[in-house]
C-alpha positions as CSV (number, residue, x, y, z in Angstrom):
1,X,12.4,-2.3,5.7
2,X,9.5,-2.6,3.5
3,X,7.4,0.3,2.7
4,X,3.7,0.2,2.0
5,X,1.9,2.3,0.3
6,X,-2.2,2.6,0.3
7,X,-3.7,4.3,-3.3
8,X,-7.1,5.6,-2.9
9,X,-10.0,7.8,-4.5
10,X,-10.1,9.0,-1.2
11,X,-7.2,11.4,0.6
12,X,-8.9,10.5,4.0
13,X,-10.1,6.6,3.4
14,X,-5.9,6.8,2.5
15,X,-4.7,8.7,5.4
16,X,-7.2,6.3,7.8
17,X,-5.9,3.5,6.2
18,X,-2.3,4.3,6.6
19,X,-2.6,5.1,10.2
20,X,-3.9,1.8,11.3
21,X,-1.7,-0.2,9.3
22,X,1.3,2.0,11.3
23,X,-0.6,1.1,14.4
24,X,-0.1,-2.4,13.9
25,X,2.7,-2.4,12.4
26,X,3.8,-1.6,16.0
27,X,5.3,2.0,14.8
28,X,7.8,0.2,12.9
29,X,6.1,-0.1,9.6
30,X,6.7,2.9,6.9
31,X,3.0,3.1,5.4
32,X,2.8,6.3,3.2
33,X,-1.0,7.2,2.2
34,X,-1.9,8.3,-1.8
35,X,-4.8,9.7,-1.5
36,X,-7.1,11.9,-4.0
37,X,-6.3,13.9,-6.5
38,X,-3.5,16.5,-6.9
39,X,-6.2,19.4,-6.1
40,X,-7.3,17.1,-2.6
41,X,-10.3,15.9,-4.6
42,X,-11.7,12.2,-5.3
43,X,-9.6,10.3,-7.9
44,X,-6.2,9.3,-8.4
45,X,-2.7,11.3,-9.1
46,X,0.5,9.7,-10.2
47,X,2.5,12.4,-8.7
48,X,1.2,11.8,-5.2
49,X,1.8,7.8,-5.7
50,X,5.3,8.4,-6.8
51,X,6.1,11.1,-4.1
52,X,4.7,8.3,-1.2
53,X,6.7,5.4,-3.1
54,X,9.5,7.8,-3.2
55,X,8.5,8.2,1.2
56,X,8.2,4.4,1.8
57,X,11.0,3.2,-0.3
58,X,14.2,2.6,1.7
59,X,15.9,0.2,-0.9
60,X,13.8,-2.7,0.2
61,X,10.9,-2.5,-2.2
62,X,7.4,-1.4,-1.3
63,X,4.4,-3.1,-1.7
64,X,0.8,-1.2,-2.9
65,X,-2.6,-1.5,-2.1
66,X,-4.9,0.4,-3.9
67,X,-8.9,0.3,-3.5
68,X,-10.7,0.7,-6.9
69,X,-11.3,1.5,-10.5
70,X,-8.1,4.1,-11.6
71,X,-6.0,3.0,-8.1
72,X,-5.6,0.1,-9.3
73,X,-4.7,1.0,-12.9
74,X,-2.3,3.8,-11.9
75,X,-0.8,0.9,-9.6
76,X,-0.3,-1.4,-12.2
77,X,1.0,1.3,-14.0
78,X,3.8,2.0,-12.0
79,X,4.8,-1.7,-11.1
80,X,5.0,-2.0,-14.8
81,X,7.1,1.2,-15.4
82,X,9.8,-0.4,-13.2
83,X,9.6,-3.7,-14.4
84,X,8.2,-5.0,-11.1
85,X,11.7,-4.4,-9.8
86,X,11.3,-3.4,-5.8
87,X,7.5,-2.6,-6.6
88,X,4.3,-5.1,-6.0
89,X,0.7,-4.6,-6.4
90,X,-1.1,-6.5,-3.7
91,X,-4.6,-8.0,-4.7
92,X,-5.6,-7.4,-1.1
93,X,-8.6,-5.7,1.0
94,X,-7.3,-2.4,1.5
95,X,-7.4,-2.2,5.3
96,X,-6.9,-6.1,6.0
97,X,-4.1,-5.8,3.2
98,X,-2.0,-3.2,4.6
99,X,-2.4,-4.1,8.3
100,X,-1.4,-7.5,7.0
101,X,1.4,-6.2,5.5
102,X,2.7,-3.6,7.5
103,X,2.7,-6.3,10.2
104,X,4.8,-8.4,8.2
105,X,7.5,-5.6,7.2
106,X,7.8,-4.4,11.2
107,X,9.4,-7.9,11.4
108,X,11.6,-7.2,9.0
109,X,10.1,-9.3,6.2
110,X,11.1,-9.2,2.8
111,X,9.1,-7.8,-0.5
112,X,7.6,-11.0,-1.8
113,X,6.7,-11.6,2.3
114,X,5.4,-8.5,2.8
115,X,2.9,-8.9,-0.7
116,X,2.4,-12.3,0.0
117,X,1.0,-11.2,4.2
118,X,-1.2,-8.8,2.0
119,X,-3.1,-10.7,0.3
120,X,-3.5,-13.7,2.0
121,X,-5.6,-11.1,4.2
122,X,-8.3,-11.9,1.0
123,X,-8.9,-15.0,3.3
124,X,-9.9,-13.3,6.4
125,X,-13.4,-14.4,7.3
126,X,-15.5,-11.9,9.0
127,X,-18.5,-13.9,9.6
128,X,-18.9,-18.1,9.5
């Protein structure tokens, strides 16, 4: 199945994330939260994104969502370290994104699926 992992400044906005993604991913979905930095601070570690790609990844690819500023670069930074091979950056809402996603994967989706539930969730209209 495909994992999903959510990169934030934020070891809680992460953790909160991840859990309602799981939730609606109907349990199924592996969503592995990267939050804060390696003291449980705000920023960004590239340990603790590795260790939860390492979590999520059960040969299927994983797909990221990450919120702002150095998420996103360290993000980009590991898609590009591996060539983009079995790891996408989604352009997604964070929330919207992952529940999108980790909807998608509890089906049993494949990667470019999975990215491709996540950020179509950028369409999601919250008010008319």
């Amino acid at each position: 199945m495909v994992g999903i992992v959510i990169i934030s400044h934020s070891r809680t906005l992460a953790e909160g994330a991840a859990e309602v993604a799981r939730a609606m991913g109907v349990g199924k979905a592996v969503v592995e939260p990267a939050g804060g930095d390696a003291e449980g601070g705000l920023g960004t570690s590239i340990d603790l994104v590795e260790t939860a790609v390492a979590a999520a990844d059960d040969g299927d690819g994983v797909v990221l969502l990450a919120d702002i500023g150095s998420s996103v670069l360290t993000a980009k930074l590991l898609v590009e370290d591996r060539d983009g091979e079995g790891v996408l950056l989604a352009d997604a809402p964070l929330v919207e994104g992952a529940v999108a996603a980790a909807s998608m994967a509890a089906t049993g989706a494949g990667l470019v699926a999975v990215h491709a539930a996540a950020e179509e969730a950028s369409g999601h209209r919250k008010t008319r």
